[in-house]
MARTINU-475898 format. One record per residue: residue in three letters; z negated, y, x negated of N, C-alpha, C in turn. Coordinates in steps of 0.1 Angstrom, whole numbers, plus 5000, padded with zeros to 4 digits. Layout:
ALAZYXZYXZYX;...
This chain:
UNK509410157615508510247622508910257636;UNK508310197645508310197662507610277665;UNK507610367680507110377689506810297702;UNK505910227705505910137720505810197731;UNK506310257743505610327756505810267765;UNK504410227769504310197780503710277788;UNK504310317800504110317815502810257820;UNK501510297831500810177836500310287843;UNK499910237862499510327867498410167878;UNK497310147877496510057878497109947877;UNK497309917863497409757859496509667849;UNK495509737857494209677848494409497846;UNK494809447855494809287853495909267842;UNK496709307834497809297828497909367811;UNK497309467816497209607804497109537789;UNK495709457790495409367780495909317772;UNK496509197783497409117774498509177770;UNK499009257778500409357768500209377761;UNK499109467757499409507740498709417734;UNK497809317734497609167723499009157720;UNK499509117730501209027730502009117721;UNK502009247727502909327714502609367698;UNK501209357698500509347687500909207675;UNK500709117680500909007678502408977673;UNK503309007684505109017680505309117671;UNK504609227669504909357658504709337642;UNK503409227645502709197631503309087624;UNK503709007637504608867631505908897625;UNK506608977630508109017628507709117615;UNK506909157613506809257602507409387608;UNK507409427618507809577626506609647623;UNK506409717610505109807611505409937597;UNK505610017602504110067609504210087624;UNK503410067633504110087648502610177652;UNK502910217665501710277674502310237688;UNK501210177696501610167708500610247719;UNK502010327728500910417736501210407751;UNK500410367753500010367768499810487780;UNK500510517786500410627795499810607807;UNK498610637807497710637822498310707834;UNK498910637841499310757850498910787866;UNK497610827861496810857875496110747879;UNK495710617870495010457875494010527880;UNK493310417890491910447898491610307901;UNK491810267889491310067878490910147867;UNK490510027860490010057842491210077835;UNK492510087842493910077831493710157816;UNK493210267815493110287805492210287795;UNK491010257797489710227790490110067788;UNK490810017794491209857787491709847776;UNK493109977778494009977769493610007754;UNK492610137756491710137745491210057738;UNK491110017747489709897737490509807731;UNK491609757738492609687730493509707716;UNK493109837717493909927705494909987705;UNK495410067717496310117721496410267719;UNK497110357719496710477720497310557737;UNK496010597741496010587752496310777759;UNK497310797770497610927771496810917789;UNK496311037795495610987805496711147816;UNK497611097826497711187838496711217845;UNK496011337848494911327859495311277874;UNK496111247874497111217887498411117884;UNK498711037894500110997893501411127892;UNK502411107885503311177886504811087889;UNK504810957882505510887886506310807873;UNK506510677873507410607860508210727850;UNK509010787855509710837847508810977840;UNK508211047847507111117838506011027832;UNK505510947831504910887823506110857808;UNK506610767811507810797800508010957796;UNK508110997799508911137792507311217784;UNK506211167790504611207784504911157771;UNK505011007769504810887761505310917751;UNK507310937751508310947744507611127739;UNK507411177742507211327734506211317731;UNK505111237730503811197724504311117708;UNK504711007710505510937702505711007686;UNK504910967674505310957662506710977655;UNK507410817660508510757653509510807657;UNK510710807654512010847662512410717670;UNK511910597664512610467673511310447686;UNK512210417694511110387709511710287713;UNK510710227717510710097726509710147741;UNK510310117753509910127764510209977772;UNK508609957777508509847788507609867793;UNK507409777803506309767814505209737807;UNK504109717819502709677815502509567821;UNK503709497832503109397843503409277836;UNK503809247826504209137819505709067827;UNK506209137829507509117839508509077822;UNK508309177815509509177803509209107789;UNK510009007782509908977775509609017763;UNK508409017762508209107749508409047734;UNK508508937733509308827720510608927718;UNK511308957725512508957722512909117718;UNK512009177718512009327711512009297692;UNK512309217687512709247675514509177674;UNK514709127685516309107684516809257689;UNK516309357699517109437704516709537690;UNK515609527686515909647674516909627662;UNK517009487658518109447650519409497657;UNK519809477669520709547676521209647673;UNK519909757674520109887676519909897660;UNK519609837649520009887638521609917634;UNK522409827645523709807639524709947643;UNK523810037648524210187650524710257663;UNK523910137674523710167689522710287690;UNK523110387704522810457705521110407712;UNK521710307723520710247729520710107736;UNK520109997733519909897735518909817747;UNK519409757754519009767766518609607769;UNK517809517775517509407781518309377793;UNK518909307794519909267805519109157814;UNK518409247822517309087832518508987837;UNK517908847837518308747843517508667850;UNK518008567861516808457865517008457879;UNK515808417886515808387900514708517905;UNK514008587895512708677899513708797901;UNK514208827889515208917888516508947899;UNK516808837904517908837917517108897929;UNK515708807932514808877944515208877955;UNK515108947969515208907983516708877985;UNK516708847992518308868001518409068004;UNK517709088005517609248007517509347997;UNK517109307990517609347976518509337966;UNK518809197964519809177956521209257962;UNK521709287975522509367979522609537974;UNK521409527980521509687978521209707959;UNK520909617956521409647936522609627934;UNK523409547943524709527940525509687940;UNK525109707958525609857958525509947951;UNK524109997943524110117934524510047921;UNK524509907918525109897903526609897908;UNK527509897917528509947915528910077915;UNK528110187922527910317918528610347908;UNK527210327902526810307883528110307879;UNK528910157881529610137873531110177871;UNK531010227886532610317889532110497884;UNK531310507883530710657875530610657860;UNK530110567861530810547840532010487835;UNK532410397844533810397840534010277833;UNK532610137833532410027820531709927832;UNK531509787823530809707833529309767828;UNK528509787839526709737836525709637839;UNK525609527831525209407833523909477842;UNK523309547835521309577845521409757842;UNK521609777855521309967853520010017853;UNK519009927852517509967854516309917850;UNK517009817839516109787829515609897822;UNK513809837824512909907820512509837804;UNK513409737797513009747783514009747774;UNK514009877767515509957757514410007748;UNK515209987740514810087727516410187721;UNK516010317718516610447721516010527705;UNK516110627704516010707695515210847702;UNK514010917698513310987708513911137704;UNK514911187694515511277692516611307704;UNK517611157703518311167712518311217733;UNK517011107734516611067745515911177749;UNK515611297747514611377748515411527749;UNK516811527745518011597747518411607759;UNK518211477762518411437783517111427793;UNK516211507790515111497798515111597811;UNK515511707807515911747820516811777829;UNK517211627829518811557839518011457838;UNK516711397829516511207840515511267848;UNK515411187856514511147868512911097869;UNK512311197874510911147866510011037876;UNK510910927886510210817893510910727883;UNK511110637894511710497889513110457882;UNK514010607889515410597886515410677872;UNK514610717865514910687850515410647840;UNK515510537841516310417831517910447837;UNK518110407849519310447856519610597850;UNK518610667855519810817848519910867834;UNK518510737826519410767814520510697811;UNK520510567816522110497813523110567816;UNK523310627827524210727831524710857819;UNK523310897816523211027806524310957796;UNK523610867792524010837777525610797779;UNK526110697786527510657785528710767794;UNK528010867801529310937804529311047792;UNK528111047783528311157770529011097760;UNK529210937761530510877751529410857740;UNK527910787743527310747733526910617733;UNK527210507726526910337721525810257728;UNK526110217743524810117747525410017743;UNK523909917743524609777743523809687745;UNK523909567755523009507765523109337762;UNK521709347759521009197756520509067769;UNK520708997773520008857781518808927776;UNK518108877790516708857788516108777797;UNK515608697795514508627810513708767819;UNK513508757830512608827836511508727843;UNK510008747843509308697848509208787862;UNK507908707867507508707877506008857873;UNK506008957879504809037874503808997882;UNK502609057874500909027873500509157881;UNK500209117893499709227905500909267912;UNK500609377922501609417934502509497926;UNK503709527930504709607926504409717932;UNK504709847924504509977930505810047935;UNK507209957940507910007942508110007955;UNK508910137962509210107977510810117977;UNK511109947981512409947983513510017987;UNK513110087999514210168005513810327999;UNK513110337996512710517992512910507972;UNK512710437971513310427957514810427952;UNK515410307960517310257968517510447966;UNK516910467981517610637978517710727970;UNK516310747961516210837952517210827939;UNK517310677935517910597926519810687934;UNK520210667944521410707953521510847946;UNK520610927951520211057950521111117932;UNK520111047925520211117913521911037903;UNK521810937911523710887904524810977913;UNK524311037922525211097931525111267920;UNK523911317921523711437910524611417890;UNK524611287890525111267875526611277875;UNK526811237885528511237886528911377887;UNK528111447896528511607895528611687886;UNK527411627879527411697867527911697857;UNK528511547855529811497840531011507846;UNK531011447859532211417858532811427876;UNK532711557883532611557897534111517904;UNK535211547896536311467902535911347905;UNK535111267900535211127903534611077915;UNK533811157920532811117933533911177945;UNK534611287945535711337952536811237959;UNK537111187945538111067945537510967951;UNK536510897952535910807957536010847974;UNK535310957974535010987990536611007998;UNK537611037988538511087996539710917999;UNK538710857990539910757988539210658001;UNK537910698005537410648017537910708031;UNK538110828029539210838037540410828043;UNK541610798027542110738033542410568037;UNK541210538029541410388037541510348050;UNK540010488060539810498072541210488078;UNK541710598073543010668077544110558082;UNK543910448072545010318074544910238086;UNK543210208079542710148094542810178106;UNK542610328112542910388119544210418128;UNK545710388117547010358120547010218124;UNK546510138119546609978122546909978134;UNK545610038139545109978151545510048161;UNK545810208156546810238165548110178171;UNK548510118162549710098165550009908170;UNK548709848167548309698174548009768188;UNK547109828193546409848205547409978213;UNK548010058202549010138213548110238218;UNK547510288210545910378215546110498203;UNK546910638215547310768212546310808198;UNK544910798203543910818196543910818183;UNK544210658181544210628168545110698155;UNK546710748162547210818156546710958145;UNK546111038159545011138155544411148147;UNK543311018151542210998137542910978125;UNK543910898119544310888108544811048105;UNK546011098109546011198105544811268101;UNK543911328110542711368107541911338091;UNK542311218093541511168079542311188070;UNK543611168068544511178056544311378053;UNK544011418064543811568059542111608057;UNK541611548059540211578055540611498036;UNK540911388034541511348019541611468013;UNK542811528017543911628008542511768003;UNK541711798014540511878015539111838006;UNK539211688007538211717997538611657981;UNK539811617980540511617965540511757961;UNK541311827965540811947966539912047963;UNK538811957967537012057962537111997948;UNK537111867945536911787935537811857923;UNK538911897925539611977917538812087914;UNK538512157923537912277922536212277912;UNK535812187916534412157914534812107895;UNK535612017892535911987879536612097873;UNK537212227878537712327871537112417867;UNK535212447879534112507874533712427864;UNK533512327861532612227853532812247838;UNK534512257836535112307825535012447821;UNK534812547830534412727827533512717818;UNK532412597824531312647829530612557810;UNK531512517805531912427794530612337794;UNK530512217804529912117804530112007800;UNK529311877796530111787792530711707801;UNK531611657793532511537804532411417801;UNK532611337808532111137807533511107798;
């Protein structure tokens, strides 16, 4: 018994064939009884009168609200306790959703598509700045994360629905549920996948997404586990701090003296809050990563 949710905010050229395609892999694998629901989210295309007609069960936003509220519509619409979440752009492999559910039978909390390829790598300008927030990610949970933003996991909608008001209701979703789930000390576990090339324009904006995605891993860390972002910032200080002595003392430049001190005591100041901030966290009996 599946749940499918899909996301779609004018993907009329694609809608289609998604759910044939999943229909098709549900019925062949013997995954049934399933329902797959489609979340209109604010299209102004036929996206959801397509989906219909395809046999979809179709949820309609009178407006966009954004990926991650479409998801959180979907998943609390949703029948089954098991959910599968993907796209509508045909970017994700949909063959391969009866290996990650086999996965997640073996008593994962959540099971995740690990994109690979040359689509998936993308600009010179991007593949950076994913590098940067997947190492965020990965110094805040504490584990490696092959893909922090794969949009195709299957989850449990009991679980996932415990953390809805701590994920993010654009794009950085998947991201803050990955976060959710592994600093609460619950079983991901991440599959290869091909990533294609998607069917129409992408609705993402690189640098306002980059941030918001910044935004809400910088909020997660505070919230499980805020010594850790402390430590980070302070340990950026004192690196400054070194550099700052270097070159004082290559260039002979009073200045440089200063600034290091300076910074080694701004360190001591903000380990300090981080102390403080993790000692509320504990009053305050929150969870910890």
């Amino acid at each position: 018994m599946i749940s499918i949710v899909i996301p779609a905010f004018n993907e009329g050229n694609a809608i289609q064939d998604t759910v044939k395609n999943l229909q098709q892999v549900l019925d062949g694998e013997n995954l049934t009884p399933y329902e797959i629901i489609v979340v209109d989210d604010g299209s102004v295309d036929a996206t959801g009168q397509l989906a219909v007609e395809s046999g979809a069960v179709v949820i309609r936003h009178p407006h966009n609200l954004g990926y991650g509220a479409a998801l959180k519509t979907g998943i609390s619409k949703a029948r089954y306790d098991t959910v599968v979440i993907t796209d509508s752009d045909g970017t994700y492999p949909i063959s391969q959703i009866p290996c990650l559910h086999k996965k997640y039978l073996e008593g994962f909390d959540m099971v995740v598509g690990a994109r690979q390829g040359v689509v998936y790598r993308g600009s010179y300008i991007k593949w950076p700045l994913r590098m940067v927030l997947k190492f965020l990610v990965e110094w805040t949970a504490g584990r490696k994360i092959p893909d922090i933003n794969s949009g195709l996991r299957i989850f449990s909608k009991k679980t996932i629905t415990s953390y809805f008001n701590r994920l993010c209701n654009t794009f950085s979703f998947t991201t803050s549920a990955t976060l959710a789930y592994m600093m609460t000390g619950r079983f991901v576990a991440y599959m290869p996948i091909n990533y294609a090339e998607r069917i129409g324009s992408s609705h993402v904006k690189l640098w306002r997404d980059s941030l918001r995605t910044l935004q809400f891993i910088v909020q997660a860390v505070t919230y499980y586990n805020p010594l850790k972002i402390f430590i980070l910032l302070a340990a950026i200080c004192i690196a400054g701090a070194f550099i700052s002595l270097l070159i004082a003392l290559f260039f002979h430049i009073a200045t440089g003296f200063v600034m290091s001190v300076m910074l080694i005591s701004c360190s001591i100041v903000i380990f300090s809050l981080g102390l403080l901030a993790d000692l509320l966290r504990q009053i305050m009996g929150l969870p910890n990563a």
